[in-house]
C-alpha positions as CSV (number, residue, x, y, z in Angstrom):
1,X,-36.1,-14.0,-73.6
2,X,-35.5,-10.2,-74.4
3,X,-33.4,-9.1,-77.3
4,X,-30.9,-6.8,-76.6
5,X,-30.9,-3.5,-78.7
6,X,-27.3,-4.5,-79.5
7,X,-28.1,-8.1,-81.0
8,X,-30.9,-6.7,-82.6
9,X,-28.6,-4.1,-84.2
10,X,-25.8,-6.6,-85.4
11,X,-28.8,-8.5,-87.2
12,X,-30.6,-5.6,-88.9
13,X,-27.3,-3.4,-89.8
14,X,-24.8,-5.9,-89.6
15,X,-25.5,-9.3,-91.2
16,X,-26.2,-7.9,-94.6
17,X,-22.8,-7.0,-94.8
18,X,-21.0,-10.5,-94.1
19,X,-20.7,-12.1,-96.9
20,X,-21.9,-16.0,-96.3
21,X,-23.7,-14.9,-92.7
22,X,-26.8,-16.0,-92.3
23,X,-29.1,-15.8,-89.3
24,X,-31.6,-18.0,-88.8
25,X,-34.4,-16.6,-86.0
26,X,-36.5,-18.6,-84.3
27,X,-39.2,-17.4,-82.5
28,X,-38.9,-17.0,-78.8
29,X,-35.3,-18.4,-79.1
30,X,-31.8,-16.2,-78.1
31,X,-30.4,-14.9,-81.1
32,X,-27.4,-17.8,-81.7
33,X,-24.8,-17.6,-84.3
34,X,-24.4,-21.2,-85.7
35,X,-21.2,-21.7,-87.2
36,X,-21.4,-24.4,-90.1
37,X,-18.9,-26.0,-92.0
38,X,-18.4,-26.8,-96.1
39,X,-21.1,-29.7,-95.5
40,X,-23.4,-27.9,-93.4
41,X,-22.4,-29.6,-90.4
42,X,-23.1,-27.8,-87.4
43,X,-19.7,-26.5,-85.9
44,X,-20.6,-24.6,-82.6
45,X,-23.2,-22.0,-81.5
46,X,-22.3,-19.0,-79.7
47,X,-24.9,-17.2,-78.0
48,X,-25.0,-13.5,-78.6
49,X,-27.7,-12.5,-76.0
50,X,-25.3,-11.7,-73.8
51,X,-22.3,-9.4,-76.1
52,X,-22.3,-5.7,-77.2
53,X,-22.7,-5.3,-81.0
54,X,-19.2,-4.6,-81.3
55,X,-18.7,-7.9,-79.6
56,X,-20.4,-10.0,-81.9
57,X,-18.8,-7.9,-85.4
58,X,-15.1,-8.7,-83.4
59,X,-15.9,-12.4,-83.2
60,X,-17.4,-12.4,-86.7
61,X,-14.6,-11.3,-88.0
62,X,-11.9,-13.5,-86.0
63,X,-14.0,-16.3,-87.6
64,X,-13.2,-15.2,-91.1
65,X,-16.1,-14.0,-92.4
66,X,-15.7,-11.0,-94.7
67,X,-17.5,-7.8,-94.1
68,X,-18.1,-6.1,-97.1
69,X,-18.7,-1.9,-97.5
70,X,-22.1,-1.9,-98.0
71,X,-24.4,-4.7,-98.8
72,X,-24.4,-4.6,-102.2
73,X,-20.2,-4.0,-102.7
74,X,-18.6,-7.0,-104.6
75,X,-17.0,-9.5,-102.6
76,X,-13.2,-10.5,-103.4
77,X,-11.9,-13.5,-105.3
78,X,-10.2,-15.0,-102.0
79,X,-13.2,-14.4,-99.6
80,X,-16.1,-16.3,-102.1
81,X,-15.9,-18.7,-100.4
82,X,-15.0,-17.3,-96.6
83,X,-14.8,-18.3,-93.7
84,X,-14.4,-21.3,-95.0
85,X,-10.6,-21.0,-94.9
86,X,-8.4,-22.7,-97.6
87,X,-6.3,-25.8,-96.7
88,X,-2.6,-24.3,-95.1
89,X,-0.2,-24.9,-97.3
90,X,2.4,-27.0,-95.8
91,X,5.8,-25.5,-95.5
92,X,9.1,-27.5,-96.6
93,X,11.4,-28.3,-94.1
94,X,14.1,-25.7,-94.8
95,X,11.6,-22.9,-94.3
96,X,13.3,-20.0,-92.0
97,X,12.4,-20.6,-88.5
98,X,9.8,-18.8,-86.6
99,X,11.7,-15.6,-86.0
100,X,12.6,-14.9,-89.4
101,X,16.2,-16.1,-89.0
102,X,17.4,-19.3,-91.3
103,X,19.5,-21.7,-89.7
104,X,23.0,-21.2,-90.7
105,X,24.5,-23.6,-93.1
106,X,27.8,-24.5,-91.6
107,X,29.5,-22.4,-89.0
108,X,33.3,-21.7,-89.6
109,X,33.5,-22.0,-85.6
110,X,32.5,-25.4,-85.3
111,X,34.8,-26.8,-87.0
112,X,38.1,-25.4,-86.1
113,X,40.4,-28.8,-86.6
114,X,39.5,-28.4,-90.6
């Protein structure tokens, strides 16, 4: 099992810029990215033998981790703890409807007899 230069590249230049990303190598094994969750439960693993480096940094980053400027930059209050994503909030019931629009109170029109 050969390790591309581009996985190789994520893990050396990369990884020490996600805050919370580890790698764990082992030996003879395709590089894998296992995702884990709040309890160290194992959520997936993604094999990265086969994506570019820019690949791998995209899907890092669609997963929430935070990449930071350089590996020693502070990390923000909100991503501490990323990508372990907070709880959604849930909306009340008279939020404005998906595109943007609230739903009109009473229409004049519809009630032409008052």
């Amino acid at each position: 099992a050969g390790h591309s230069p581009q996985v190789k590249a994520f893990v050396t230049q990369d990884i020490p810029l996600y805050h919370n990303l580890e790698m764990k190598h082992l030996p003879g094994a395709d590089p894998e990215l296992v995702l884990l969750s709040h309890w160290y439960e194992e959520l997936e693993r993604i094999p990265l033998s086969d994506m570019t480096r820019e690949e791998i940094n995209q899907l890092v980053q669609e997963l929430g981790f935070y990449r930071k400027e350089t590996p020693d930059a502070p990390v923000p209050e909100e991503f501490q703890f990323a990508p372990a994503k907070p709880l959604p909030t849930l909306l009340p019931p008279q939020a404005p409807t998906a595109d943007g629009k609230t739903p009109p109170k009473h229409d004049k029109e519809e009630h032409p007899d008052l």
